[in-house]
Every structure is written in C-alpha cells, then in structure tokens.
N, C-alpha and C positions, 0 to 999 in steps of 0.2 A: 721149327718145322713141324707141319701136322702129319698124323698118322692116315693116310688113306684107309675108307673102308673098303671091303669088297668089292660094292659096288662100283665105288670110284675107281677103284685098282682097275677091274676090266672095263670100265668106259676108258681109263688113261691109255690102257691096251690097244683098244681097236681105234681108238684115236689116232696115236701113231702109228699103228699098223699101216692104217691108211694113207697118212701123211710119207710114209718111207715109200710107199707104190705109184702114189703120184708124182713124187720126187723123183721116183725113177726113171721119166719120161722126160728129164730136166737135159740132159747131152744129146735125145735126140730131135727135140725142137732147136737145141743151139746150136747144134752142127748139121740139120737139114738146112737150115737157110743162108744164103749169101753175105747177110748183113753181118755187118763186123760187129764185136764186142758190145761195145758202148751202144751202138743200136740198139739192139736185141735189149739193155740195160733200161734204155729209155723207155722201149716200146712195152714191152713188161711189166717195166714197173707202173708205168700209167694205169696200163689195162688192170692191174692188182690193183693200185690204188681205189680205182673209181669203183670197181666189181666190190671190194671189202665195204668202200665209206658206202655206197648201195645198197649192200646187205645189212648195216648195221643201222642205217636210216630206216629201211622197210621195218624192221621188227621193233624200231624205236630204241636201240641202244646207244643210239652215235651219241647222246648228250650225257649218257651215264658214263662212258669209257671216256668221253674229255674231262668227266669230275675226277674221274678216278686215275684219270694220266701222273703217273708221281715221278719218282729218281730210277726206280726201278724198272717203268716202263720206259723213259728217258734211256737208261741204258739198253736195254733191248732192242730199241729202236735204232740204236747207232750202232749197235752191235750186227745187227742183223743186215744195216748198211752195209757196213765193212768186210761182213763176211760174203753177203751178193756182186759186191764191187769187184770180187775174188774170183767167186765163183761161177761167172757168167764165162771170163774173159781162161780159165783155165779149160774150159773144155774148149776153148780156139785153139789153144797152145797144147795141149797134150790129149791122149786118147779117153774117153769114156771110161774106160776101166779103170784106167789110171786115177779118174776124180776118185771115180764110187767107191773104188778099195783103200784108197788112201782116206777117204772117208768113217771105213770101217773102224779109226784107230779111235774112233770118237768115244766110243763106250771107255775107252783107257785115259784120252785126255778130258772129261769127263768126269770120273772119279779119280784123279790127281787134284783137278779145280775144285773138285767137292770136299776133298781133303783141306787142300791149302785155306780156301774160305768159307766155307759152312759145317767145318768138322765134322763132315758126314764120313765115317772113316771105311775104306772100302776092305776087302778080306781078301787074307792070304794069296788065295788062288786068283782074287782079280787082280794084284801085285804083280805077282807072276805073268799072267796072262798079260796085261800091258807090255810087258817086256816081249813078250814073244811079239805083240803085234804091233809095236815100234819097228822090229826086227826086220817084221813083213814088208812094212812103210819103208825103210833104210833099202830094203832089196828092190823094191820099184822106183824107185827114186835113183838106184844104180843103172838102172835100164835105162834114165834117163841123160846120163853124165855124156856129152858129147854128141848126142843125139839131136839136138834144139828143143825136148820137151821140159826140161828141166824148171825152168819158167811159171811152165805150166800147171806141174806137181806141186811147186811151193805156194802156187796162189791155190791151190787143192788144198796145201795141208793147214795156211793161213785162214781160209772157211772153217776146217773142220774145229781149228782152234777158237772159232767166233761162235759156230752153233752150239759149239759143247758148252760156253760161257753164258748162250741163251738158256741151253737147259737149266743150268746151277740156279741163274735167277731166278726162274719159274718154281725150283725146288724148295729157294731160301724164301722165294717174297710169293706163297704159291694164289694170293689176293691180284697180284698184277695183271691188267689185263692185257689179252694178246690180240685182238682182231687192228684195234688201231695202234701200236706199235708197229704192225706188219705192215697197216698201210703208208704207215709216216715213214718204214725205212725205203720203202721204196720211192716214197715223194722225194727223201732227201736225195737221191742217187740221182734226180731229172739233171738239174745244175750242172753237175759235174759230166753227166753222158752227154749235155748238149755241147759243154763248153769242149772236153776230149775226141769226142767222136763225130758224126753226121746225122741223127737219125731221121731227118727228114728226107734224107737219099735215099732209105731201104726201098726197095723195088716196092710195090703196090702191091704187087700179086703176093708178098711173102706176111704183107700186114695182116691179114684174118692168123696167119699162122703164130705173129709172134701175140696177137691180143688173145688165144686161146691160151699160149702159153700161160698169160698175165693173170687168166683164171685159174689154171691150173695151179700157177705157183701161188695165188693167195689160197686157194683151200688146202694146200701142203701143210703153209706156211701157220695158219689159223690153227689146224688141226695138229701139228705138232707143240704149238706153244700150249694147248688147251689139256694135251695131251701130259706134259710136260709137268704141269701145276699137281699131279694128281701119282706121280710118279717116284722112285728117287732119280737123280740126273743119270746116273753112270744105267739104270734099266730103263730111261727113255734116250739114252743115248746106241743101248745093244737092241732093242725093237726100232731104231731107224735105220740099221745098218740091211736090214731087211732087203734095203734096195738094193743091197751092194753083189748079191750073184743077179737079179732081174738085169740091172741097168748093161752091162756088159753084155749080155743075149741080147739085147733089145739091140744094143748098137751092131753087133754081127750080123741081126739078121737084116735090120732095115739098113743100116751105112754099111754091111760089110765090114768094119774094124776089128782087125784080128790080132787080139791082144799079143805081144813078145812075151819069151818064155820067163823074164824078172817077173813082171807084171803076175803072171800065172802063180808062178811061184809065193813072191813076197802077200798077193792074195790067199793064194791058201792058206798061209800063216799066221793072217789075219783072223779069217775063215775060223781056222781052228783056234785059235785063241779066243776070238766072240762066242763060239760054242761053249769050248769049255767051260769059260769062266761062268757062264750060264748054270750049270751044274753046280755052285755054289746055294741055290734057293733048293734042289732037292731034298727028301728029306733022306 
C-alpha cells in the first residue's frame, strides 16, 4: 500500500466528499418515480454506462483503462454490480433513512475487510466504535421485524458490505482503474434487469428522470472509486457516510418520509460512533 501525500490526501477528500453528496440524491430519484426496481436498474445503469464510456472517449482514455482492466478491476466491477443490484431495489422495500444510516456502518465494515485482507490494522477506538455502530444497524433493522421492511434493510446492509469491499480494493490495488469498472458494473446488471423486471414499460415522462439519475450515479460512482485510491478504506468509507444525515432530510422534505423512532435512534449511534472514531487522527 502507498503512502498518500498531502496533496493526494485532500484531492481523495473532496473526491469523496463529493461522491457521498451526490449519492445522497440516490432514494430520492428511486422513490420519486413509479418504475419498479429493475427498471429504474436498467434505466440507470445504461445512462451511467454510456455518460462514463463518453467521457472516457472524449479525453482519450477508454483505450488506456481497457489495457489496464486486470483482476482487480474485474472484482470491482462485480462487486459494484452486486452491491447496485441491492441497492436500487432496497429503497423500494424500506425507507430512505433506513438505506443511508445502515450505510453509515460502512466506515466499521470497512476497516474489519481491511483487517482480514490487506492487514491494514484499524485502532482501538475504531474497534470500539464498530461495535457501537453494528449496535445502531441491529436497532433499525429492529424497527423493521414485522413491518414488511425488513427485506429491504438487508439488501441496504448487503450494499454497504459490497462498497466497503470496493474501498479495500482501491486501498490494496490503489493503480486499478475506476471510471470503466463503474461502467461495466452497470453494463453487467442490463441482462438481468431485462430478464427480472419490465424496463421498457417505465412511463416516458419518468425516463429524463431516471437517465439523469444514470449521470448522477456515474459521477458518485467515478468520484468515490478515485477517491478511494488515495485514501485508507475504513477514512474513505467515514467521508461517504457524509450522505448519511443529507439523504434522510432530502427524503422528509421532498417524499415526506418520516423516519420511526428505531431508525432515529439506532442512527444516532451510528452517528456517533462515525464521529467519534474520527477523533482517532487528532493529535
């Protein structure tokens, strides 16, 4: 693993800073519109697709990112799949809050993946702090037992377990590239959205909405892997949680979604556990 220098440290910063803000807009493009999961999957992922392979043509990189596609970018790529294939279809099934705070645990599952495979070993209080914000994650996930959300929290916490394994990559292999993995994950997910779901049914009037999405999610999506390379996992995993008080207002104020008092709760503990452990770089 290389040492970031300054400069790189605060481009990895504002990289994902950016990427967590974008990301935050992600529950309420998929829960403004009528189209079901797999739609919204298809529609998406094209519009990312073709927007990224776009941008990487225009500046003349598409042929350097296909030499340099290796194992690592291979994994990323399926990884990134698996975790979208999740991620789409959980904010149908459960509330907004619910993704972005069960999200939050990502900084803790994170530096456990960084432990187990790139013996980046995390500290004390970020030990600690994972437990607290499992804790948080176990209490909204309570809020969902009985409810019908339940579903929907575990394809939340199945994401958050596929991005945190994107970060680790980016941290172990930090040469991999990110714009066409992000595109390829989204290619691979066409197949299976046409064969599961409809997306040629979405209403017409809702397709500008989801192909905006498709841009929005490719510059998240770019801008956190880039972001990532330059970072260690478990600190580009606690600057994406960033979204995690945004996303929740964003859905109050435009859907109305008014978080249950688990959710509130097992958030906050998250909340405070991301903070804290943060405290760990002071001097």
């Amino acid at each position: 693993m290389q040492t970031a220098s300054p400069s790189q440290r605060s481009t990895g910063v504002l990289l994902v800073v950016i990427s967590a803000l974008v990301f935050s807009s992600a529950g309420i493009f998929t829960k403004g519109v009528t189209t079901a999961a797999w739609g919204v999957v298809f529609w998406r992922g094209l519009a990312a697709a073709l927007f990224t392979l776009s941008y990487l043509a225009v500046l003349g990189r598409l042929r350097f990112e296909i030499k340099a596609f290796n194992k690592p970018a291979l994994a990323v790529t399926l990884m990134s799949a698996a975790g979208t294939a999740a991620f789409i279809p959980a904010f149908k099934l459960t509330s907004v809050a619910n993704v972005a705070l069960i999200y939050g645990a990502a900084p803790f599952v994170a530096a456990i993946l960084s432990w187990l495979f790139i013996a980046e070993r995390a500290t004390s209080r970020v030990v600690l702090a994972s437990g607290i914000g499992f804790l948080g994650v176990l209490i909204i996930l309570s809020g969902s037992l009985g409810g019908g959300n339940i579903i929907g929290d575990l394809l939340a916490l199945w994401m958050t377990l596929m991005m945190s394994a994107v970060m680790v990559v980016y941290r172990r292999y930090p040469d991999t590239t990110a714009a066409l993995p992000a595109a390829l994950g989204s290619i691979v997910l066409l197949v299976p959205a046409m064969a599961f779901g409809a997306p040629f049914q979405a209403p017409v009037e809702e397709l500008p909405v989801l192909l905006l999405f498709g841009l929005v999610f490719a510059v998240a999506s770019v801008t956190l892997s880039e972001g990532a390379r330059r970072l260690p996992a478990a600190e580009t995993a606690l600057l994406s949680t960033l979204e995690m008080p945004l996303a929740p207002i964003l859905a109050l104020w435009i859907l109305s979604e008014t978080p249950s008092v688990e959710t509130v709760l097992g958030g906050a503990l998250i909340l405070a556990a991301v903070l804290w452990s943060q405290r760990r770089s002071s001097p």
